[in-house]
N, C-alpha and C positions, 0 to 999 in steps of 0.2 A: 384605810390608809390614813396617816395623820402625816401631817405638816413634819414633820421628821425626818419622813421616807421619802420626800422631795429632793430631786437632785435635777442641778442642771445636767442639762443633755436626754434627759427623760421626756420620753413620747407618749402619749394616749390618744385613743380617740374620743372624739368629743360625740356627742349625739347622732347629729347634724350636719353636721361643718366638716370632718375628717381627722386628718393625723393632727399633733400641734407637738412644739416641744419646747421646752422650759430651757430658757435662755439665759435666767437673770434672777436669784430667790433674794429679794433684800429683804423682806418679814412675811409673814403671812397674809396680810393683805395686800402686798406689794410681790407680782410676782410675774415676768416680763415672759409672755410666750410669742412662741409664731408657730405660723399655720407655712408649710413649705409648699404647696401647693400654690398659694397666692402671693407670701410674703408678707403678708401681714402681718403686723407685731403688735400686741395689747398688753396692758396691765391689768392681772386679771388677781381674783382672791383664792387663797387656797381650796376655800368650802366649793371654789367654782371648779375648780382641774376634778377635787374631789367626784364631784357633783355628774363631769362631763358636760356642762351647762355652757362653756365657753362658743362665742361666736367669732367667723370670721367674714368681717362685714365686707371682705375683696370677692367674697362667694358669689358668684349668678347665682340667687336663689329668686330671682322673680324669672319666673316661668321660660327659666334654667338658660337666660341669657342676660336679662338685667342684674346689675350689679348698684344696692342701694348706699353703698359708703357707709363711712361712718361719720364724716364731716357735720350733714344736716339731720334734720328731726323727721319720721314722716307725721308726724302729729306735733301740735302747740294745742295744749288744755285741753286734752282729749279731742281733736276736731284732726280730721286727715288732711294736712295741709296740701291746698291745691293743686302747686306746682307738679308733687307727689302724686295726688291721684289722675292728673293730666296723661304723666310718664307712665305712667305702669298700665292708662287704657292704651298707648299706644304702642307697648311693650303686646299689652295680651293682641292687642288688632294683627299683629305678624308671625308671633308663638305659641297662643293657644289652642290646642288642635279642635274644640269645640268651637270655635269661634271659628277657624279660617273652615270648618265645616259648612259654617253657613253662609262665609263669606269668603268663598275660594279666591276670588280674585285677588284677595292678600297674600294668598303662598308665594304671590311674587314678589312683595315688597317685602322691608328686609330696612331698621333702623342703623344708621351710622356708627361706627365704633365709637367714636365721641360718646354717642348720645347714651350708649346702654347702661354710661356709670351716673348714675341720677344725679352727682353734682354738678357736672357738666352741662346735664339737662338745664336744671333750675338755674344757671347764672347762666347760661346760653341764650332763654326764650323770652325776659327780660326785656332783648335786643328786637326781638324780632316784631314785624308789623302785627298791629292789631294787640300785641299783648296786653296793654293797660285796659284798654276795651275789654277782653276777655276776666282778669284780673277784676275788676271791678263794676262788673254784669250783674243783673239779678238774673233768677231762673227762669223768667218773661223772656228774655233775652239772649239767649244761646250759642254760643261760640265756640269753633272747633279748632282742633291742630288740625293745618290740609298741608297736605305734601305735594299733592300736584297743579293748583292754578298758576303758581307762578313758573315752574317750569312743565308743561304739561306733557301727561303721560309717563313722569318721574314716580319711581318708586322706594324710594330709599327716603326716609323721614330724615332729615338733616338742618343745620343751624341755614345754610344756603337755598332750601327749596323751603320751607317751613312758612306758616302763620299762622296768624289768627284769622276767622271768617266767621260771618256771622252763619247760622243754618240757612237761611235765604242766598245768599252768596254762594255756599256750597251745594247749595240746590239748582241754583242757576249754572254753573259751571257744570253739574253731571248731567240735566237736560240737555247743555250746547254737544256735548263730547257726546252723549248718544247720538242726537240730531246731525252733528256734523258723521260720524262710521255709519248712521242708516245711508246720508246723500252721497257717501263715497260707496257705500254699497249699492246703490240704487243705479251710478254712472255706471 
């Protein structure tokens, strides 16, 4: 197919991603689609419709409920930017069926609709306690997102229940909540 055979209103599917359809041809490198599933709309290159290479960054494709934007980078200078890889453990901790295998007690909790589009994530946690601490930690030092100290027994990871803690803090808090259902078990 060349650049020729391009018309607006023309559908293909992409890889990956699904239908998309060409909105807008101002030249060959300038070439306006959307993805109708999501609504998305990109400037994309001819060699890419060609190609089928075209992305649509509104897609859940992190473990098929995150949704990564297209706004931020998940890398600067080849390194996975933090916030980044934060989002997407706490994504796999409720979605990954190998994971909540080993760690069934997660099939209950269940990430906020805010949170599952990753720029919300990243300009959300920011705000939240402990974050500069976690931010600027060495790997001596370990900090986690916890969703349930400050509201406890909460399962829903959200900008409201959320922080930062260090592994000792989260440590302390799973021994009291054992501690406390064995003496309610025990009355």
């Amino acid at each position: 197919m060349k650049f020729k055979d391009l018309n607006v209103g023309d559908s293909f599917e992409s890889k990956n991603y699904g239908i998309f359809i060409i909105e807008e041809i101002l030249n060959s490198k300038n070439i306006i689609i959307c993805f109708p599933d999501t609504g998305y709309r990109t400037t994309v290159q001819a060699g890419s419709i060609r190609s089928r290479s075209v992305k649509d960054s509104l897609k859940p494709t992190v473990y098929g409920i995150g949704v990564k934007g297209y706004e931020l980078p998940s890398q600067v200078n080849g390194k996975m930017v933090k916030e980044y890889v934060c989002w997407k453990e706490m994504i796999r901790r409720v979605a990954d069926e190998r994971h909540l295998e080993r760690f069934p007690t997660y099939r209950e909790c269940s990430v906020c609709e805010r949170w599952l589009y990753y720029p919300n994530f990243y300009h959300d946690i920011k705000s939240l306690h402990g974050y500069h601490d976690w931010y600027n930690c060495d790997k001596s030092h370990q900090y986690s997102l916890d969703k349930d100290i400050l509201i406890p027994g909460n399962r829903i990871y959200s900008p409201h229940a959320c922080q930062f803690v260090t592994a000792t803090e989260n440590s302390l808090d799973a021994n009291r909540r054992r501690h406390n259902k064995h003496s309610k078990e025990a009355r």
